[in-house]
N, C-alpha and C positions, 0 to 999 in steps of 0.2 A: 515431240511426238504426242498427239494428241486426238482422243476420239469423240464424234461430235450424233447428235439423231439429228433429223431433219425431216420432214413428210413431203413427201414428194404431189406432183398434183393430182394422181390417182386416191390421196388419201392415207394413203399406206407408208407405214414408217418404217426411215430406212436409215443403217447408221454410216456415218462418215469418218475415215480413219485415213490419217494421214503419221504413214510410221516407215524411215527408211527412206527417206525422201520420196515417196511413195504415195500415192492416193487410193485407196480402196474403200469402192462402194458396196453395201451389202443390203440386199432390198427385204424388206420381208413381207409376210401376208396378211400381215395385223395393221388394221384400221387404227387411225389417230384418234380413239377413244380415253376417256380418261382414264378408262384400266389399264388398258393398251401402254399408254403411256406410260403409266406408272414402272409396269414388266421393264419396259426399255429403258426408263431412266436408272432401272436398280442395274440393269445389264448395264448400261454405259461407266456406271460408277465399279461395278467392277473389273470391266475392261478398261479401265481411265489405270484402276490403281494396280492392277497384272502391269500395266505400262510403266507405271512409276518406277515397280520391283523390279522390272527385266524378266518377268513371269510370264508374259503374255504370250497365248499358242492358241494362233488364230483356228487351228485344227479344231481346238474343242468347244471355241463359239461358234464356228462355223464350219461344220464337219463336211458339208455337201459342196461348199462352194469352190467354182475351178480357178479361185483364186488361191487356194490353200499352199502349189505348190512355190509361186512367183514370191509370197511371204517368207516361205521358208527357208528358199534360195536367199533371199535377201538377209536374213536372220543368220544364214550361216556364212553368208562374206560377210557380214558386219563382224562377226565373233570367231576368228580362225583360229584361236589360239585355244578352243576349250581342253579340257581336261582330259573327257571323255572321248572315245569315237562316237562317230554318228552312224547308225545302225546299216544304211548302205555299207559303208566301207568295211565295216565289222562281217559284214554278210556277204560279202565276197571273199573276206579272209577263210569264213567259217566254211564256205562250200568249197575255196581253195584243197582247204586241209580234209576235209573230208570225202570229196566225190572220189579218192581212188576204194572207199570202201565198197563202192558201190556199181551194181551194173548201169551201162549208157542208159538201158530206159526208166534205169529208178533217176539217175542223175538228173535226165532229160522233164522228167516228174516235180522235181523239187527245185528244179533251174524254174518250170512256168510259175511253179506255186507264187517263188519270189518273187519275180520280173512281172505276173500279173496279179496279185493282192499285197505283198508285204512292201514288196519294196516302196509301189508308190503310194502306202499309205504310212509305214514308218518309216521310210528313208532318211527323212531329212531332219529323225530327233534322235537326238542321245541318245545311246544303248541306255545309259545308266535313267534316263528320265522315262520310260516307257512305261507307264503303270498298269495293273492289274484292271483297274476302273475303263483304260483307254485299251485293255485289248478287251475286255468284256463287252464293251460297248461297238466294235469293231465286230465284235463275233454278232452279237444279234443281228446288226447290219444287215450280215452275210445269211441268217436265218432269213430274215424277212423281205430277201431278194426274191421275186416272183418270175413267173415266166408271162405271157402270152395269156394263159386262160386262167392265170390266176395260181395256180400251183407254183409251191417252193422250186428253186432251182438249186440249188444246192442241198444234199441230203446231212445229217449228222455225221455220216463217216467221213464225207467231203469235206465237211468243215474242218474236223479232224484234223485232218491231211495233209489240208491246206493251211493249221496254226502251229503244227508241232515244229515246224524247222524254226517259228519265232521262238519257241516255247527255249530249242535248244540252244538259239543261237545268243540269249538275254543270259540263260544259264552256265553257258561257256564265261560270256564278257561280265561276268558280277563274279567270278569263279578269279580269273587275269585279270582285270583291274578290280580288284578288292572295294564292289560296294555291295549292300544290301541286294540280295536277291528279291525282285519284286513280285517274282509269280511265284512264291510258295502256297497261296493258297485256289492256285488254277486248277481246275479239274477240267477233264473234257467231256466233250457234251457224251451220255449214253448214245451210241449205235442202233438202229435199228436194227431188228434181223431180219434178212433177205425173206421172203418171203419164196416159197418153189414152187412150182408148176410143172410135173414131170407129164409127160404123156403115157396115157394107159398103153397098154398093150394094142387095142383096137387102135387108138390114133394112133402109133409108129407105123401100121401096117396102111392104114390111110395117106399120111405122109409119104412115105415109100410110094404108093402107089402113084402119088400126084407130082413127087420131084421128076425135075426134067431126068429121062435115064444116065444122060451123062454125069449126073451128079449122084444117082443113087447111091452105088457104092460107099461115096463118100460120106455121104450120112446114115448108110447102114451099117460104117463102120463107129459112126460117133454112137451112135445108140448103144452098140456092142460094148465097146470098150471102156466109156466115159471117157475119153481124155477130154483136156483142154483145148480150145482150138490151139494154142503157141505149141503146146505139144505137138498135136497132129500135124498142124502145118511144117514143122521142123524135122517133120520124119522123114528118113535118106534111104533108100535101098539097101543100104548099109545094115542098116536097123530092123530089118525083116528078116528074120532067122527058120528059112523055107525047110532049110534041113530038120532043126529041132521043134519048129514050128511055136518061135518066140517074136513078140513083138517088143523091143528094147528103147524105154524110152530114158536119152540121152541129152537132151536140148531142147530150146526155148526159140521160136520163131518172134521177135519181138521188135516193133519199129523199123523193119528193115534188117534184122542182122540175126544173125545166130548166137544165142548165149547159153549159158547155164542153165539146167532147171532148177526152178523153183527152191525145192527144197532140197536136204539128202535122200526124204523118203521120197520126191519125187522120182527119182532115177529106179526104177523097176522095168522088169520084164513083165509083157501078160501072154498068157497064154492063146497062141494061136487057134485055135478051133476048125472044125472045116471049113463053118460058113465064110470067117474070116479069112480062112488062107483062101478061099476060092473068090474073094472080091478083090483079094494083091495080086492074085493070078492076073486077073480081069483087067484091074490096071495095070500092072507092069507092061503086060502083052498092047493094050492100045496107045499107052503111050508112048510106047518104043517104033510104032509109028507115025507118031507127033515131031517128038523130039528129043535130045538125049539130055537125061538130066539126073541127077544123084535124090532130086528130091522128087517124091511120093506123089505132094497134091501143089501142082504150079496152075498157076495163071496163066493168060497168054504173052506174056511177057517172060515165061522163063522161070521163073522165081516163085519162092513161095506163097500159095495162095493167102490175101489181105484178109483179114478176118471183116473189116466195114465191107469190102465186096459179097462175103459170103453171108453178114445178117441184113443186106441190103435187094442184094441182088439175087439170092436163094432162097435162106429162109424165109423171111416173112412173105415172099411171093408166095410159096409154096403151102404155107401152112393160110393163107386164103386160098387158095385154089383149092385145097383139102378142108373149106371148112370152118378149119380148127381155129381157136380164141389162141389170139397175139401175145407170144410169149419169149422169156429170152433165148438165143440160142443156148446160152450155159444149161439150157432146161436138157438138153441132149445127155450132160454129166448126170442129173439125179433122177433123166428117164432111167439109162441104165443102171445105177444103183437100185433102183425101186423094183424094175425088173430083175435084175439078181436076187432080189432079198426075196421075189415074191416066188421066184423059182427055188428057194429056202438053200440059197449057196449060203456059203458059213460066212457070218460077217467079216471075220479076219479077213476072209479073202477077199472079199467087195471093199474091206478098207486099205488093201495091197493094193488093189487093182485101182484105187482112187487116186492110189500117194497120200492117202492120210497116214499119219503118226501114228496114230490107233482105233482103236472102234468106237471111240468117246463121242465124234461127231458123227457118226455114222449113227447110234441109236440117238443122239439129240433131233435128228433131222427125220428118219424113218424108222421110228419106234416104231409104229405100227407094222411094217413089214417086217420085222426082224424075230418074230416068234419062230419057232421050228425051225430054224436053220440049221442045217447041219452038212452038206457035203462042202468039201474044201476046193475041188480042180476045177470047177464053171462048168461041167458037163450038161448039169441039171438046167440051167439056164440056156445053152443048145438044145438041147435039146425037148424043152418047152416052146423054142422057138419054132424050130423044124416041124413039133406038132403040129402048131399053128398056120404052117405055111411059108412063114415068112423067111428066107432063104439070100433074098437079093438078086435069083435065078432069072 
């Protein structure tokens, strides 16, 4: 096994490595200059003597090339017998033993992270050889991946997201086979914070006015209440309490199926209001000459409304048709909070009515709204609204 430069007749030097009974060429974009030269002769000497040691991983001289994985493969039928697992296999043990922790859509979450970054970039090395330097340098990668117009495509939290099942799965196998844990000194990157855009009072009433009618309701109920869409969407007839006039939220509309929500503080009742109980009215009554169905807001399929159909095919129609600058639908969660606060309901209950834990996020996020609060049952927030008109009528 032996690795050779060579300059090809463009001028450009390219190295020759014949390892595995194998031939791989690797071209590169440096001119056969004497400096040039020089660079590759000191790389050759290093890759000559990773070869001599049985050290060599063609990964990290050659991180982009689609020749990475056919080396690998080849490297791991030459050597069956190691010591180690190799992080594939390891990583299918690790999410064996772990996904009943978890719900199908987180599972289904940390199946792609695998199957589309980790695996095919560490699969094919040793748990125990995976160093800090080689997933550092893997994370910037993943920074410095662009889209289209030149913007990052992956955010901090993503990346995040998409490193921690390495993070856990390196600290399990140095935990069971007894070697040096290599990422004690990995920290993950700072998160940005989301940045919010609620709509004032005047835009929800513009909105309103410009969604198609059959969908008013439905986003005059997102305004009202904050939920989630997984919430909303998951909401059953069941969960509408006309007598006491509560809205009980119970479940998660998530990838197709019905689950748990979120948190323990998720699971709350809000309080039904007129305007509110007169938009369930509105719907139960025309959909029951649609079709029969236990949930609240379906599609024409039956089933609960898709959250990509509703920021695709409503929202953002609607908020051009009205006007208004392109924003998330999640903006619907902290219009109504901002509108509660601004109506001076008492935070506690705008952080009830969130499913937050406590009021911690609630003044990190609208400090500015949360002076003078003081009533607790949402009335004043009704009734700020009614002043104004907006009713859903």
């Amino acid at each position: 096994m032996m690795a050779h430069i060579r300059i090809r007749p463009n001028g450009r030097i390219q190295f020759d490595l014949h390892i595995y009974g194998q031939r791989f060429r690797e071209g590169t974009k440096m001119l056969a200059t004497p400096k040039n030269l020089a660079i590759a002769k000191s790389m050759l000497k290093t890759i000559n003597a990773e070869i001599d040691l049985g050290t060599f991983k063609y990964r990290e001289h050659f991180p982009d090339s689609k020749k990475v994985p056919l080396f690998e493969q080849l490297q791991r039928d030459k050597h069956p017998d190691h010591q180690y697992p190799f992080f594939d296999h390891f990583a299918e043990q690790w999410f064996s033993r772990q996904k009943g922790k978890w719900k199908t859509s987180y599972q289904n979450a940390v199946q792609n992270n695998l199957d589309k970054y980790l695996l095919p970039h560490f699969g094919n090395t040793l748990v125990n050889e995976i160093s800090l330097a080689q997933v550092e340098h893997y994370r910037q990668r993943l920074m410095e991946t662009t889209k289209a117009d030149g913007a990052r495509r992956l955010s901090n939290r993503r990346i995040n997201n998409i490193l921690w099942p390495l993070v856990a799965i390196v600290s399990l196998a140095a935990e069971e086979h007894k070697f040096d844990y290599p990422l004690r000194r990995y920290r993950a990157l700072k998160e940005e914070k989301a940045e919010s855009s609620p709509l004032t009072l005047e835009e929800v009433k513009r909105y309103l006015g410009a969604v198609d009618p059959q969908w008013k309701d439905y986003f005059l109920i997102r305004f009202w209440t904050g939920l989630r869409s997984c919430e909303l969407h998951a909401l059953q007839w069941q969960h509408i309490d006309f007598d006491h006039h509560l809205i009980h939220i119970r479940q998660n509309w998530v990838n197709g199926e019905v689950c748990d929500v979120k948190t323990p503080k998720s699971r709350r009742s809000l309080k039904l209001c007129d305007t509110l109980f007169d938009a369930f009215k509105r719907i139960q009554a025309t959909q029951l000459l649609i079709n029969d169905t236990n949930f609240v807001f379906t599609g024409e399929d039956g089933l609960p409304l898709d959250t990509h159909f509703v920021s695709k095919s409503l929202w953002y129609p609607t908020l051009k048709k009205a006007g208004l600058k392109r924003r998330r639908p999640y903006e619907t969660r902290h219009t109504a909070a901002v509108l509660h606060i601004a109506a001076h309901e008492n935070p506690l209950y705008v952080s009830q009515m969130l499913g937050h834990s406590d009021t911690k996020l609630l003044f990190e996020i609208y400090a500015p709204y949360v002076a003078n609060a003081s009533r607790t049952d949402g009335t004043a927030f009704s009734e700020l609204m009614k002043s104004e008109g907006v009713t859903g009528k």
